[in-house]
C-alpha positions, 0 to 999 in steps of 0.5 A, a space after each residue: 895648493 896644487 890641484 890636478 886637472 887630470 890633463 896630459 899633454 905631451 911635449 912635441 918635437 919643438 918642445 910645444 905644449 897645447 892648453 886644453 880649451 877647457 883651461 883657456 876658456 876657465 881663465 880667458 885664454 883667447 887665440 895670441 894672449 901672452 902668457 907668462 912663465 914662472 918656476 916655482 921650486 920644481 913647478 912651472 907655472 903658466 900665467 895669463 900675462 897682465 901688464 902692472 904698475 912697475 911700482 905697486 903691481 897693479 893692473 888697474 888705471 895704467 898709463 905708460 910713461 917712459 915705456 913703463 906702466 904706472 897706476 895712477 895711484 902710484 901718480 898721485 902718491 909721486 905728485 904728491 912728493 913731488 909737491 913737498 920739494 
């Protein structure tokens, strides 16, 4: 469910929206933090962006490996077929 801020903002010319201290400091926002895009039917949702493990999505325990991110769950599940050959 959707609920309204009561927040405008206007697009400017280059096409920037500003996020309202309020909304950054609700869902720590900081100065240079990615934040992801995503539509959702006629909706565009901005996203603190959390890195996740390429295979269960989550944000817990990551290692990278090969430029991806891997929980370590996800590890010892691998290791452990890997232990099966």
């Amino acid at each position: 469910m959707i609920k309204s801020t009561g927040i405008v903002r206007r697009v400017d010319e280059l096409g920037r929206v500003v996020i309202p201290i309020e909304l950054r400091n609700k869902f720590g926002i900081l100065e240079k933090d990615p934040i992801e895009i995503y539509v959702d039917g006629s909706s565009i949702v901005l996203r603190k962006y959390e890195p996740n493990c390429v295979f269960c999505g989550s944000s817990k325990d990551l290692i990278e490996y090969n430029d991806k991110l891997v929980c370590t769950k996800c590890i010892d599940k691998i290791n452990k077929l890997n232990e099966k050959k």
